[in-house]
C-alpha positions in Angstrom: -13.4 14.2 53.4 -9.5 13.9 52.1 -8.9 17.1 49.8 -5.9 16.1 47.3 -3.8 19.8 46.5 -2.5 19.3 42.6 -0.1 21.8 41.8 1.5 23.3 39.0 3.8 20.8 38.3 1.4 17.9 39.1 -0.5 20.2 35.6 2.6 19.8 33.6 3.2 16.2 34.3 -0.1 15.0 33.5 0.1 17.2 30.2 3.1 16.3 29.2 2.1 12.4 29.9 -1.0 12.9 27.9 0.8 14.2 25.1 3.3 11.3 24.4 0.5 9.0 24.8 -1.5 10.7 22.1 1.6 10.9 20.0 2.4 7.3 20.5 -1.4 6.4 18.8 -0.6 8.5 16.1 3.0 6.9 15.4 1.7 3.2 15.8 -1.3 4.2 13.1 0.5 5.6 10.9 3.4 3.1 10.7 1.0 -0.1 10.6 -0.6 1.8 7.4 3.0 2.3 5.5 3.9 -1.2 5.9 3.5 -3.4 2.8 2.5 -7.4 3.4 5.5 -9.0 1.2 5.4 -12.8 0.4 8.5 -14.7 1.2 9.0 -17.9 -0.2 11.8 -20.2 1.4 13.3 -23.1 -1.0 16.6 -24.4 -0.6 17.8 -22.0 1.9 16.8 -19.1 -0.4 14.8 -16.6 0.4 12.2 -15.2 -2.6 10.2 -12.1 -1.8 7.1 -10.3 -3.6 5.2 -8.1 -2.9 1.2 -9.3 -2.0 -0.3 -6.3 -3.9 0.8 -7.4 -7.5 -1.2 -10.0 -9.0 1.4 -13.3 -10.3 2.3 -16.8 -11.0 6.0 -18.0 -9.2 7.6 -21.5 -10.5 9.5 -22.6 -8.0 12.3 -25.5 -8.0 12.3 -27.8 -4.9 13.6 -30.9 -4.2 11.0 -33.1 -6.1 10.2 -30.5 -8.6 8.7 -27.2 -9.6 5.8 -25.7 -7.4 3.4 -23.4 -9.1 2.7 -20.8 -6.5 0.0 -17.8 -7.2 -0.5 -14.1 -5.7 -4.2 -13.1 -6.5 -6.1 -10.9 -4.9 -3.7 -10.1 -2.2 -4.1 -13.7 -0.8 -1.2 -16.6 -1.8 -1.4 -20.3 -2.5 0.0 -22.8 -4.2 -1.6 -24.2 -7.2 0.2 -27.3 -8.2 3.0 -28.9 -6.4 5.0 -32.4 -7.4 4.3 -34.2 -3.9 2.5 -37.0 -3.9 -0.8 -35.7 -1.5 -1.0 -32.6 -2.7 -1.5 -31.1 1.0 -0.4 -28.1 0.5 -2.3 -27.1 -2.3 -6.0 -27.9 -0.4 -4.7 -25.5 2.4 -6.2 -22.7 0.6 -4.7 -19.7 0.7 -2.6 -17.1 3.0 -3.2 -13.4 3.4 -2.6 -11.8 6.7 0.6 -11.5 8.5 2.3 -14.4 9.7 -0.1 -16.9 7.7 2.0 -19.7 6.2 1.8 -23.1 4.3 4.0 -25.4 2.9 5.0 -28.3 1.0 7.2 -30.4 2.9 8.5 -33.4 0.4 9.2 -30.1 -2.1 10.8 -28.7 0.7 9.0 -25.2 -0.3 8.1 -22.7 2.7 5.6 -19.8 2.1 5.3 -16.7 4.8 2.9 -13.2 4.9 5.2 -10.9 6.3 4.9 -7.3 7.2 7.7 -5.0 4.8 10.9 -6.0 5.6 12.3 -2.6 7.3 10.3 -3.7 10.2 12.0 -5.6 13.4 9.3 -7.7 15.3 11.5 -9.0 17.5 14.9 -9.3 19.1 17.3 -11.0 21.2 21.0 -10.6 22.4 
């Protein structure tokens, strides 16, 4: 039988290893709760954001005309667009993070994205 002799500073360690994991949940949890879904909506190189949580009706100009796009509920979609297929608006809506739809011969990009204070990613 192998005996394995911890000592005091094996203790510490494993404490002190324990704690920053524990502290790590709690920073991750609370953080994912403070951050707001915003909808960003991308038309002629512009950027438009709103936030998800407040019920409204955007008009937006694009290349072929204006697109009609609606916050309800906390979920996004467009409700009338100019293009000739109408793709876009039988996509149905967007609600979570990183969701997206668009109407390409409007040029007019729509985006669910976490509050904007957040980096998710990046590179040198």
């Amino acid at each position: 039988m192998i005996r394995i002799k911890i000592k005091f500073l094996d203790i510490i360690i494993i404490i002190i290893s324990i704690a920053i994991t524990v502290f790590s949940f709690i920073k991750i949890k609370n953080n994912s709760k403070s951050s707001k879904p915003m909808l960003i909506i991308t038309a002629e190189k512009t950027n438009y954001i709103y936030p998800m949580d407040k019920d409204a009706i955007y008009k937006v100009e694009g290349l072929m005309g204006t697109s009609i796009i609606q916050v309800k509920d906390g979920k996004a979609f467009f409700v009338d667009s100019p293009c000739p297929n109408k793709n876009c608006v039988h996509a149905g809506h967007i609600s979570c993070n990183g969701e997206w739809n668009a109407c390409l011969p409007n040029s007019i990009f729509i985006r669910i994205q976490q509050d904007q204070s957040e980096i998710d990613a990046s590179a040198f």
